[in-house]
C-alpha positions in Angstrom: 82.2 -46.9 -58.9 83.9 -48.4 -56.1 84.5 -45.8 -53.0 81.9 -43.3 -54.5 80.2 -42.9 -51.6 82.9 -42.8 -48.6 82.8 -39.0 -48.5 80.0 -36.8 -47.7 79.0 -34.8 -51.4 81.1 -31.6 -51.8 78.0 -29.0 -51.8 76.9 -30.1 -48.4 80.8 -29.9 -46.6 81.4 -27.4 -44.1 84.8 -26.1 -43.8 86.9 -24.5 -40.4 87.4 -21.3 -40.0 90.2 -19.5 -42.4 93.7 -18.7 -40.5 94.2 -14.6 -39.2 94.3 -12.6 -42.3 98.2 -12.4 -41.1 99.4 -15.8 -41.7 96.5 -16.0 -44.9 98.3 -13.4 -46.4 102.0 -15.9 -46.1 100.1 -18.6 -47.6 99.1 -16.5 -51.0 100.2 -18.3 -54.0 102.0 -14.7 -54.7 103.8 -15.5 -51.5 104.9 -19.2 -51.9 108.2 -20.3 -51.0 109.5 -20.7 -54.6 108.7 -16.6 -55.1 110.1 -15.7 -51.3 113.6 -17.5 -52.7 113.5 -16.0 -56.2 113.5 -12.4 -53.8 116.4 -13.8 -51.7 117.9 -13.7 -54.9 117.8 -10.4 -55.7 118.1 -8.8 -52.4 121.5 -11.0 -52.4 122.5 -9.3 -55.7 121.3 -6.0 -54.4 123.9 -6.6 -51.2 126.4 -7.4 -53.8 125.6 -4.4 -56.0 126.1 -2.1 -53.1 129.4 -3.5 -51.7 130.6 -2.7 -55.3 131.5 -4.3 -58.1 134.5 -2.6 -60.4 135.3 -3.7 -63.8 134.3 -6.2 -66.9 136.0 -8.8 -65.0 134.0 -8.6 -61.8 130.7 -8.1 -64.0 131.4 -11.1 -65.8 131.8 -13.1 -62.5 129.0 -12.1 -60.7 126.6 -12.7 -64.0 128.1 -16.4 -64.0 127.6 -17.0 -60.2 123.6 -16.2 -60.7 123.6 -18.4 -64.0 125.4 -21.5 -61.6 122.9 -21.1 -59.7 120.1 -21.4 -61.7 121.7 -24.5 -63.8 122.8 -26.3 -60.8 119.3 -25.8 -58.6 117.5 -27.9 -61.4 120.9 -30.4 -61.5 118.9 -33.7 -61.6 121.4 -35.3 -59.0 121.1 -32.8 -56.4 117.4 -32.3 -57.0 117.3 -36.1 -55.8 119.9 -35.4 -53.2 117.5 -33.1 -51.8 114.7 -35.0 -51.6 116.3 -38.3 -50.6 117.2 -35.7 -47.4 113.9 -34.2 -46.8 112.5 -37.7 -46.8 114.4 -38.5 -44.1 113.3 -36.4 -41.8 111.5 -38.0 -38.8 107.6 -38.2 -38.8 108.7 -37.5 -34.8 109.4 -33.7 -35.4 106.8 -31.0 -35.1 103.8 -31.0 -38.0 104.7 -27.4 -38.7 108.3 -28.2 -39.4 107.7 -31.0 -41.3 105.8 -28.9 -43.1 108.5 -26.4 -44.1 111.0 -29.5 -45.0 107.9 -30.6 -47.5 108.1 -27.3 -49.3 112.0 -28.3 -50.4 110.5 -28.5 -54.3 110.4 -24.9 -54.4 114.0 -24.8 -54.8 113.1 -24.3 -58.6 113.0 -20.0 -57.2 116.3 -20.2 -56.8 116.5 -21.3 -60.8 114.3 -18.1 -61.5 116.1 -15.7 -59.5 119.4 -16.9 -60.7 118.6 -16.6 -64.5 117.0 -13.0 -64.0 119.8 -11.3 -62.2 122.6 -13.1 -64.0 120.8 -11.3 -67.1 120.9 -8.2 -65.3 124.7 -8.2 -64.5 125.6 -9.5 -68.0 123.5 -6.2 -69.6 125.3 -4.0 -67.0 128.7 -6.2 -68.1 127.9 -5.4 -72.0 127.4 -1.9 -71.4 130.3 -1.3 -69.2 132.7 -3.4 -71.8 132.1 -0.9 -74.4 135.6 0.9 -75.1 137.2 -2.0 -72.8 137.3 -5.0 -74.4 138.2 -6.2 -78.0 135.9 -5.5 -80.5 135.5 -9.0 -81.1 134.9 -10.0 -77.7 132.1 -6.9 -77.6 130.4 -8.2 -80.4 130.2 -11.8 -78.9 128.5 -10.0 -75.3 126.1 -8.1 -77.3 124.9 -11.5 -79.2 124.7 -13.2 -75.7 122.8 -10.3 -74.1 120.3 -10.5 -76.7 120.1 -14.4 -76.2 119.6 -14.0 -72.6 116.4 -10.9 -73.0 114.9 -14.2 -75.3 115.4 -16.5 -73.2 114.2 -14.2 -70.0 110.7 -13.1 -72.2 110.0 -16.0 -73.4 110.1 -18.2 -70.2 107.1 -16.0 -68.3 104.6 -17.7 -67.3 101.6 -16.4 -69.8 104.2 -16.4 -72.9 105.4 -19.9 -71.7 101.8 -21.1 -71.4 100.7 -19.5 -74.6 103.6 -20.0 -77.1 105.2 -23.7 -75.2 106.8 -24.6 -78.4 108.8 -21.0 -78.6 109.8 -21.2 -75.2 111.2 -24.6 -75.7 113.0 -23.8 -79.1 114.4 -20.4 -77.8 115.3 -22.0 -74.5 117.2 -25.1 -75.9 118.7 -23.5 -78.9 119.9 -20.2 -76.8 121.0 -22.0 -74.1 123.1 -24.3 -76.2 125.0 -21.2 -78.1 124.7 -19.6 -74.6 126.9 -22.0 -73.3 129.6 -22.2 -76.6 129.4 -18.5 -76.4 130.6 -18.2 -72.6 133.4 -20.3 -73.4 134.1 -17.6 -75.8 134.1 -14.9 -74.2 136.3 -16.6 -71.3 138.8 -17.2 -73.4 138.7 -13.9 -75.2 139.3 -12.4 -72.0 142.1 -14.4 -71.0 143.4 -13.6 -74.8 143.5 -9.6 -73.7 145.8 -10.0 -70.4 149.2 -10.2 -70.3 151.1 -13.9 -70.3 150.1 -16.9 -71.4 146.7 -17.7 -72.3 146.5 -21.0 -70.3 147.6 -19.4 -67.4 145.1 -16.4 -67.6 142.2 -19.2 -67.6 143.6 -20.6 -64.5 143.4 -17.6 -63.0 140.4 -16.5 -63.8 137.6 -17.5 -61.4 134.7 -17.0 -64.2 136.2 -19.9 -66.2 136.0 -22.3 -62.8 132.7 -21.6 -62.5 131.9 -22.0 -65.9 133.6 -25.4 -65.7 131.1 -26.4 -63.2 127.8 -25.3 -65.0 129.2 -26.8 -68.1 129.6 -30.1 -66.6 126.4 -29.8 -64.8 124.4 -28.7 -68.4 126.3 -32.0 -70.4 125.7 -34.6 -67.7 122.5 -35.7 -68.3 123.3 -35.6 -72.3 125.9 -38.4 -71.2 123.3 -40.7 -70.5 121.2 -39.9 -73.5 120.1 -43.1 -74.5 117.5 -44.4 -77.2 114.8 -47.4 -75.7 111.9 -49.6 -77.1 108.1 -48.6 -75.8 105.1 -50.3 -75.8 101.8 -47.9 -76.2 98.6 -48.6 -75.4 95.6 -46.2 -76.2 92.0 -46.9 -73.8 91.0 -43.5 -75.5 92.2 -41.1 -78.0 92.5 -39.0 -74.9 95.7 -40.9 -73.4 98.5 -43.4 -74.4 100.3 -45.9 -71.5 103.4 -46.0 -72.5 105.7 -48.9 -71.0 109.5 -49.2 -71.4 111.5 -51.9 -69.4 114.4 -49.6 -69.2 115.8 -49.0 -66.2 114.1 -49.5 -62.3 113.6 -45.5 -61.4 112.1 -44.4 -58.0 108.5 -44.1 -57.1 107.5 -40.6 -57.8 110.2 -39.9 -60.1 109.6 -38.3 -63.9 111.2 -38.7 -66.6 111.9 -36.1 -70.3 111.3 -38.0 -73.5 112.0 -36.9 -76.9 110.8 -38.5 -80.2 114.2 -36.9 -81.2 117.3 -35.9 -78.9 117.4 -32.6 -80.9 113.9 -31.7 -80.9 111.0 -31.1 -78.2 111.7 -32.9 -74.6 108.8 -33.0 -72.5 108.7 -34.7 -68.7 106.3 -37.5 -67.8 105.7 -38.5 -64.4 106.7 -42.2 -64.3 104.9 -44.9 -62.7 107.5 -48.2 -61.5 105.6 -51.4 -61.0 106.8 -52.9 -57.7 109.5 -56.0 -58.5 108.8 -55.5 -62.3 112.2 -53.8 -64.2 111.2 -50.7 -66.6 108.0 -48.1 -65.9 105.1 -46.6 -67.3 104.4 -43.5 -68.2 100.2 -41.8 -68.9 100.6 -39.2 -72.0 97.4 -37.0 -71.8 96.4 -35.5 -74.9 97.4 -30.9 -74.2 99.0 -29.8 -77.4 100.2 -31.1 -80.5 103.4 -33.1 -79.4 101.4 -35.1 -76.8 98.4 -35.7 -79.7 101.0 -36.5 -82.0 102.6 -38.7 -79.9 98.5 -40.9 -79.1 97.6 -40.5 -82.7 101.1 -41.9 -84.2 103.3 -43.5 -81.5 106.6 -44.5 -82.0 108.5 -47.6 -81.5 111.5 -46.0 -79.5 112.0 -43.0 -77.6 114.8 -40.9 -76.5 115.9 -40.8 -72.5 118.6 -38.2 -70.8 119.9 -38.3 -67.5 119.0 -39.9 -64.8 114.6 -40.3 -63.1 114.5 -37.4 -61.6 112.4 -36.9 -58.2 108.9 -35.3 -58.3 106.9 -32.9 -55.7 104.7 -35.7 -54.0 108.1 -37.3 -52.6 108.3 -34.5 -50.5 105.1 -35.4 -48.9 106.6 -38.3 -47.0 107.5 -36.1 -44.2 103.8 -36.7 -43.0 102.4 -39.9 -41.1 99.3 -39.8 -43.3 98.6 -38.0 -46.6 95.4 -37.4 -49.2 96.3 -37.6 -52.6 94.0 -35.7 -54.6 94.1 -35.9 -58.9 92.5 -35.0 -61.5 92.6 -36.6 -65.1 95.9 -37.9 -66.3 97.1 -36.4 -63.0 97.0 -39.7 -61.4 100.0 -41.1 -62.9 102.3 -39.3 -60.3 100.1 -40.2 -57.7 99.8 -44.0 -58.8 103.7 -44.3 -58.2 102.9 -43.7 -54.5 99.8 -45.5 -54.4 101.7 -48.7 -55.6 104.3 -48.1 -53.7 102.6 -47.7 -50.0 105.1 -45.7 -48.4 103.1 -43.5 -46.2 99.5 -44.2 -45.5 97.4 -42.6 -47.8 94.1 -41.5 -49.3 93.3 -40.9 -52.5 90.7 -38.9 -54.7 90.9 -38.9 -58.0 88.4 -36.7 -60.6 87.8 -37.4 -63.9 85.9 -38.1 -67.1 84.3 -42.0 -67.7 87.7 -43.7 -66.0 87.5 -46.7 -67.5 86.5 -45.2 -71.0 89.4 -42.9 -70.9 92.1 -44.9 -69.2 90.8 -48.9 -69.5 89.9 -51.1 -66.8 93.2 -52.5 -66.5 94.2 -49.2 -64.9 90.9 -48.3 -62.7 91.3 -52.1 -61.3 94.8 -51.9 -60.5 94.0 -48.3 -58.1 91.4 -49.8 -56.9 93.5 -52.8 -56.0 96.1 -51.0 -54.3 93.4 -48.8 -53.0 90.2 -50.2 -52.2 88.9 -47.0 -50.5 89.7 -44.6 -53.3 87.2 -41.8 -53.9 86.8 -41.6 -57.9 84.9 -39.4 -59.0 83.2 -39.6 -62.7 82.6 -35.8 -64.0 80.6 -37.4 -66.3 78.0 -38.7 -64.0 78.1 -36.3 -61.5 79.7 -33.1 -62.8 82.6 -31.1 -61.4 82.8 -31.0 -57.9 84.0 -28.3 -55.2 87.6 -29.3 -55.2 88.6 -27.8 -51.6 85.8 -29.3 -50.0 86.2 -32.6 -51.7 90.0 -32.7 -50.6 88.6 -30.9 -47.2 86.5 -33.8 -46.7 89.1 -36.7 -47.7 91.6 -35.2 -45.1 88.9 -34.9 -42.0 87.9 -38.3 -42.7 90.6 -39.9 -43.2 93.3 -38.3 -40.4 95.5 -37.2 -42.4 98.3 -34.3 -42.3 98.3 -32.9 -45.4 96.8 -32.6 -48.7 99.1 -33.3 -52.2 97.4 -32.2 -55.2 98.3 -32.8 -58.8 96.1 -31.1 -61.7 96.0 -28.0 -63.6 97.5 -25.0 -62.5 94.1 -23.1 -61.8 93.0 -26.3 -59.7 96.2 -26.9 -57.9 96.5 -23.5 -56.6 93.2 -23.0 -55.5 93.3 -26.3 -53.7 96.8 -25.4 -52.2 95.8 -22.4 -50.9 92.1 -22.9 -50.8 93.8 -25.4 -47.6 96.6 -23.6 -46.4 94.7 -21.1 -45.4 92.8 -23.3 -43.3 96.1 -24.0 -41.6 95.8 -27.7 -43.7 99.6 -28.4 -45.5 98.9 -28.6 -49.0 101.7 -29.6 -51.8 101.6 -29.2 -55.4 103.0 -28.2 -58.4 104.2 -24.6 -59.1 105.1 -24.3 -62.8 108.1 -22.1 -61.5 110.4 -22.1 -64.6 
């Protein structure tokens, strides 16, 4: 396989020495930006809970500032905002600067911190209402409450990763009767002051903010739209799928849906330079991706707007090593064909051409003549932090992106940074 033998073997790399145990202990995946802002969260709420807060009508406002948020963090306009920003950001400035700008994708702590304490102040808010408020307006807090603990239980990470299909049933389905449910309870509110009703909303700074989450929450549904695909299966392991909707960015992904009521699940897509539409690779990892190989369909569902992906923050640095495993490469491809920062790539996986067709493997190698594939058939699995070790040493680069499983990702990211080597990759934060 082309490129096979530009690095030296994993077993026989020697790696620098690890960073003081200080600045090691800063670069723990425990410790990662997304879980440092998810704290600034709370201590936030703890300032707040100190300075006091009196009454259902305070309660009810702080709860709705956390929920905003957490909805408008994960807002797929400001997400690209963001990282439109962050790209800008001159190769000129420090490495170790850059390098903070680059971790702008753990924004998504801001979304966890939000959604927990805003469940926290909305139990505190249905205990305090008891004896206050309408029975009818109690009754329509203790539904939410319960709602919220779902939502909140099911969306940890071992409950997510085990039972995916509850999460996403409890967290579509709640959050849509969340939403209806707020409105209800605003105006419910109003409906207990004095004067007219219209005129309590307008006064009320819960229903303003509410306003803006609900607007946030139903803009991508705007744009829901239903588009021809064309799938191709190499292997009963993956499916191309290609749709000539739309021109998104490199590095963008996209949620499709069989149907708009039903499971949504987010592919990296891949834009073919000067060609309208993208691809998208569907690995086989539960039963609506095997579903979706085994029986594709004709037509998919589309919301919103491509939204942008970790490895566009990686365009703060003058040279980059993209490292992927399996069906990984399709968010690295996007960058690969589009050749905005000098870059390296490594890519691991089973028999590439069996499992992906040589249409694919040529067209990487294309773009990338130098690219390190490595066939775990042939060779077996290889010491991922010296094999991205080695790619970066060799080829000058900055930093190290990483796209694979969570187990691999994280012990590449840290297995680096705390070698004092940048490392980005995905955090599975929410």
């Amino acid at each position: 396989m082309a490129g096979l033998q530009v690095l030296a073997r994993p077993d026989v790399v020697l790696l620098p020495a690890k960073l003081p145990w200080i600045r090691r202990i800063l670069k723990h995946p425990r410790l990662m930006q997304s879980n440092r802002l998810a704290l600034l969260v709370v201590v936030a709420n703890v300032v707040v809970l100190l300075s006091g807060v009196h009454g259902v009508a305070d309660l009810a406002l702080v709860a709705q500032v956390n929920f905003a948020v957490g909805i408008l963090v994960r807002q797929q306009l400001l997400v690209n905002c963001l990282s439109r920003l962050v790209m800008k950001v001159p190769k000129s400035w420090p490495l170790r600067v850059r390098w903070a700008f680059a971790k702008g994708y753990h924004l998504g702590g801001l979304h966890v911190g939000g959604a927990v304490c805003g469940t926290l102040w909305f139990l505190a808010l249905t205990v305090a209402a008891i004896g206050q408020v309408g029975a009818a307006l109690q009754l329509v807090y203790c539904v939410q409450a319960v709602l919220l603990l779902a939502i909140v239980i099911t969306a940890r990470p071992k409950a997510r990763a085990k039972h995916h299909d509850r999460f996403e049933r409890v967290h579509r389905y709640g959050g849509w009767t969340l939403s209806i449910l707020f409105w209800i309870g605003a105006l419910l509110l109003a409906a207990e002051r004095r004067g007219p009703l219209l005129t309590a909303m307008a006064g009320t700074p819960t229903v303003w903010v509410l306003v803006v989450t609900t607007l946030s929450s139903l803009a991508p549904w705007m744009l829901l739209r239903r588009v021809p695909i064309d799938v191709i299966r190499p292997s009963s392991h993956v499916a191309l799928v290609h749709s000539r909707y739309g021109r998104p960015m490199a590095g963008s992904s996209r949620s499709i849906a069989r149907h708009p009521l039903q499971q949504w699940h987010s592919f990296a897509v891949i834009p073919t330079p000067g060609v309208p539409g993208f691809r998208m690779a569907v690995s086989r990892a539960g039963d609506w991706t095997g579903e979706f190989i085994d029986d594709p369909p004709s037509h998919m569902w589309v919301r919103g707007v491509a939204t942008a992906g970790m490895a566009n923050y990686g365009l703060v640095f003058r040279r980059v090593v993209y490292v992927a495993t399996g069906s990984g490469i399709g968010p690295i491809l996007a960058h690969i064909l589009a050749s905005r920062v000098p870059s390296k790539l490594v890519w691991v996986t089973r028999d590439p051409v069996k499992t992906y067709g040589q249409h694919l493997v040529d067209e990487i190698l294309a773009a990338q003549p130098d690219a390190l594939i490595w066939d775990t058939d042939a060779h077996g699995k290889p010491d991922m932090v010296k094999l991205a070790y080695s790619a970066y040493a060799d080829s000058g680069a900055e930093a190290v992106i990483c796209v694979s499983n969570r187990k691999v990702t994280w012990s590449v990211v840290h297995g680096l940074e705390q070698l004092g080597i940048p490392a980005l990759g995905p955090i599975w934060d929410s």
